[in-house]
C-alpha positions in Angstrom: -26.2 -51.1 -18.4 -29.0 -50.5 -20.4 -32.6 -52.4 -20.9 -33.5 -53.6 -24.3 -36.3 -52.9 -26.3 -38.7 -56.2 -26.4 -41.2 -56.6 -29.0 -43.7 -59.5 -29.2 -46.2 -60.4 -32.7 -48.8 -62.9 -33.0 -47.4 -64.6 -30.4 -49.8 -68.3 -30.3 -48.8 -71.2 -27.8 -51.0 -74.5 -27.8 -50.6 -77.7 -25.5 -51.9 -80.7 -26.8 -54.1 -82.0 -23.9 -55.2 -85.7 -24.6 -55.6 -85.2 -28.6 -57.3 -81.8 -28.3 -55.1 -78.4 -29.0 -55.7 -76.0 -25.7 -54.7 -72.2 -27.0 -53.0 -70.5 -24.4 -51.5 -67.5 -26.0 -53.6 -66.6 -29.1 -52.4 -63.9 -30.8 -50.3 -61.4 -28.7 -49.0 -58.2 -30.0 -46.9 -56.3 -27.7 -43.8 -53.4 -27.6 -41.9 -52.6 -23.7 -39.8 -50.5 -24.6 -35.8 -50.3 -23.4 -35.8 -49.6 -19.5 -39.8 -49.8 -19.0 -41.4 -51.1 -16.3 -44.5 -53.6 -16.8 -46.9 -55.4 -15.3 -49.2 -58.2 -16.7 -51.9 -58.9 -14.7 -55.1 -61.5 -14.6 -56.4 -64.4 -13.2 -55.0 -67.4 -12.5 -55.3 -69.2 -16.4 -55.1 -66.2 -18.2 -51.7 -67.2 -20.1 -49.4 -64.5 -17.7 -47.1 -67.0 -16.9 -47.0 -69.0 -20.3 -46.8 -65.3 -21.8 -43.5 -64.8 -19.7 -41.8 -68.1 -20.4 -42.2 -67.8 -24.0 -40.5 -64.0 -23.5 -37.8 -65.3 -21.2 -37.0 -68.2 -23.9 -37.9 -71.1 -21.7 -40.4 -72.3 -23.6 -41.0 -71.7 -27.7 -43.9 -70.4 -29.1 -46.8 -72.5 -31.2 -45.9 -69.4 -34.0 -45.2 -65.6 -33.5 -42.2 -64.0 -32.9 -40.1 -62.6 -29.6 -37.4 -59.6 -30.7 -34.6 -58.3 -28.2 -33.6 -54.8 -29.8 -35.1 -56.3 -33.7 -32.8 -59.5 -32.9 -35.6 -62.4 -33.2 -34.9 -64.9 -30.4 -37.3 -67.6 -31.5 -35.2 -68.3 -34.6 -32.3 -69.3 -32.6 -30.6 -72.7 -32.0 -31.3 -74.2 -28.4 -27.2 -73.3 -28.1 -27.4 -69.9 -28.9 -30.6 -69.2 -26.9 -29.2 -70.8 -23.9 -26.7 -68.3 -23.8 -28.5 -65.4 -24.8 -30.7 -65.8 -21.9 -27.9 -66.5 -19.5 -26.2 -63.0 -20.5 -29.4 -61.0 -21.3 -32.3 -62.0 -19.3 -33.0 -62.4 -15.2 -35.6 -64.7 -13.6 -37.4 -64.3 -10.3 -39.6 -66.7 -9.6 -42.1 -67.3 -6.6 -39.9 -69.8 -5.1 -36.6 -69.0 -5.1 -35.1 -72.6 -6.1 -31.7 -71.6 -3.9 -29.6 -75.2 -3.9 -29.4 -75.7 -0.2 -26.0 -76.8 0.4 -24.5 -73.5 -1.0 -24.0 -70.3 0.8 -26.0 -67.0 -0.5 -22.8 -66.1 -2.0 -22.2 -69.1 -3.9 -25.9 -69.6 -4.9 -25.6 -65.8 -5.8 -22.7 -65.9 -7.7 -23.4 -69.5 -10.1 -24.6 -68.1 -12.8 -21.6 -65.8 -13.6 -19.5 -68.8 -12.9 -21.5 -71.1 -15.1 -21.5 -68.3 -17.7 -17.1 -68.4 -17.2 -16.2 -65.3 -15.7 -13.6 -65.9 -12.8 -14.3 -66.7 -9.7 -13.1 -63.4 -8.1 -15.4 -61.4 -10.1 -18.1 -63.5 -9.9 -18.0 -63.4 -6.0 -17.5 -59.6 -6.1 -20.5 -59.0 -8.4 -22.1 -61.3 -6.1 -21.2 -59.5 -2.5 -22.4 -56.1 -4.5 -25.9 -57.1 -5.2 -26.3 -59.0 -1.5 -24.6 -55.7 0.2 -27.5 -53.8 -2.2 -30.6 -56.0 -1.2 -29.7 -55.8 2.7 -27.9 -59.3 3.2 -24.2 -58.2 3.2 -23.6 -60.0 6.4 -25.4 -63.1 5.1 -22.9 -63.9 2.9 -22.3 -67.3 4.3 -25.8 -68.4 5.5 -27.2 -71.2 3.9 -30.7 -70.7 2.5 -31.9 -72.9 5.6 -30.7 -70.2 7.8 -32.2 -67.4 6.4 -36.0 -66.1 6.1 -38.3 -66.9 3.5 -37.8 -62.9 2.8 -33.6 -63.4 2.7 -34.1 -66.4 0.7 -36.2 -64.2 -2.3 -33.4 -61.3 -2.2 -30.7 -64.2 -2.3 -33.0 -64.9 -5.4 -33.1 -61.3 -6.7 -29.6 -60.8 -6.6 -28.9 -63.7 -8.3 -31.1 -62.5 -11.5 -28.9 -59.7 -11.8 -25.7 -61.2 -11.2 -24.8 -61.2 -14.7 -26.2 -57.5 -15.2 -28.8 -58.4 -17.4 -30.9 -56.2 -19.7 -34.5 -57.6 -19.2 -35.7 -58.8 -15.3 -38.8 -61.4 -15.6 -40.4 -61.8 -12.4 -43.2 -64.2 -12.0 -45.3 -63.4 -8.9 -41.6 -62.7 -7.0 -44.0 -62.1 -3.7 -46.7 -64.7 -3.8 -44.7 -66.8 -1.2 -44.5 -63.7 1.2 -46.0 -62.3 4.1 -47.6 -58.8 3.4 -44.7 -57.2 5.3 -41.7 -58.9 3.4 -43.7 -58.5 0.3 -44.0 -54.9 0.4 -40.4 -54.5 1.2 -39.6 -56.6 -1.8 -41.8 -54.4 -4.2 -40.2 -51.3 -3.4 -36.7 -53.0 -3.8 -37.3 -54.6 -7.7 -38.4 -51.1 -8.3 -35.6 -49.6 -6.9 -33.1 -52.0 -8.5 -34.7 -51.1 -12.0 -34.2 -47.9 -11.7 -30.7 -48.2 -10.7 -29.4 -51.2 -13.0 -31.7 -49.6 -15.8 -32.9 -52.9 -17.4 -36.5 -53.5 -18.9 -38.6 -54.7 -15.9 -41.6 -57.5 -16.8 -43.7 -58.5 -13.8 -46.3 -60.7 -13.6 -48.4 -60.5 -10.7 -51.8 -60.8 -9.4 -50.9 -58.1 -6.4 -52.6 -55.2 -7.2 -50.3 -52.8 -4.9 -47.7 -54.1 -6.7 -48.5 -53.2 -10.0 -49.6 -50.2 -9.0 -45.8 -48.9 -8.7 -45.4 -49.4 -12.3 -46.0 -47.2 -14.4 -47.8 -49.4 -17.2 -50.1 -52.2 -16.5 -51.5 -55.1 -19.0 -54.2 -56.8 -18.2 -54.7 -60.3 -19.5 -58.2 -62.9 -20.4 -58.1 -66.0 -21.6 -54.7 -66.0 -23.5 -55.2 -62.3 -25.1 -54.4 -58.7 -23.9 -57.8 -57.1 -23.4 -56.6 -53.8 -22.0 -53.7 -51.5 -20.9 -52.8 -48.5 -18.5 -50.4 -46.3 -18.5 -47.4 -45.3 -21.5 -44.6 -46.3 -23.0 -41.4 -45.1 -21.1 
């Protein structure tokens, strides 16, 4: 597996908010290169988080484009995108939105089932990326049975499941003790290194983003400043 290359241009995104237009995103140039590890960081209403959905497809942008390796994603069809982000991108989110009444396998494994591969591979992609975040004999717990900590690894594995090339994690450790936190930090960098996809984190942990290697820094819906290089 490899990451891809993600490049963002005059990226805008307005809300309409009771007949006036509030710009979230207003005007965002940005390159992450294949396999590079980012962090955008701000405060809370800076646009990180609108900035992310718009890059994992969830949400379209106002105008601007998204690439994947020069393939422009915001020009596809709501079919097409939906399964281009199913095979190309992860999410971890701050809660982990497990469905309870599954196992950590099954929760694990869904999205390679939904995406058609057969149920044996599925499960044994699945029991490789539990086994590799520490819950290989959690297999069967239900998220009710397992720590807040299990529940967000359950939730990591799942985002790689289908071996994507771009991981987008949205404040993966707000919902943490310091403890868990920490372990989970050294584990999404450890997993990018491994798997080799393009890691975007948002985060207002500023530990965290200290392990990468380049940092973003966002105000009021534009990117004011960056540290750190392009992998």
């Amino acid at each position: 597996m490899s990451g891809s290359r993600v490049e963002i241009k005059q990226l805008r995104k307005s809300y309409d908010h009771g007949g006036r237009q509030i710009e979230v995103l207003r005007g965002i140039d940005l390159m992450i290169g294949a396999g590079e590890m980012v962090a955008v960081v701000g405060s809370s209403g800076a646009g990180k988080s609108t900035l992310l959905h718009v890059l994992g497809t969830l949400d379209q942008p106002s105008s601007g484009a998204v690439f994947f390796d020069d393939r422009e994603v915001t020009r596809m069809s709501a079919a097409a995108l939906a399964d281009f982000r199913n095979h190309t991108i992860g999410f971890v989110f701050q809660f982990h939105h497990l469905l309870p009444e599954f196992t950590a396998l099954e929760n694990c494994a869904m999205p390679a089932l939904i995406a058609g591969m057969s149920r044996d591979q599925a499960n044994a992609n699945a029991k490789r990326l539990l086994s590799r975040v520490g819950l290989g004999d959690r297999l069967t717990h239900r998220p009710g049975e397992l720590s807040g900590g299990e529940q967000q690894r359950v939730a990591l594995a799942r985002a790689l499941v289908m071996g994507p090339r771009v991981l987008l994690a949205d404040e993966p450790t707000g919902n943490l003790d310091t403890h868990t936190g920490e372990e989970m930090h050294q584990l999404v960098v450890e997993l990018n290194r491994e798997e080799g996809m393009t890691l975007v984190v948002v985060t207002h942990n500023p530990d965290f983003a200290a392990r990468l290697p380049r940092r973003v820094r966002m105000i009021d819906g534009v990117i004011v400043d960056e540290t750190g290089g392009h992998a």
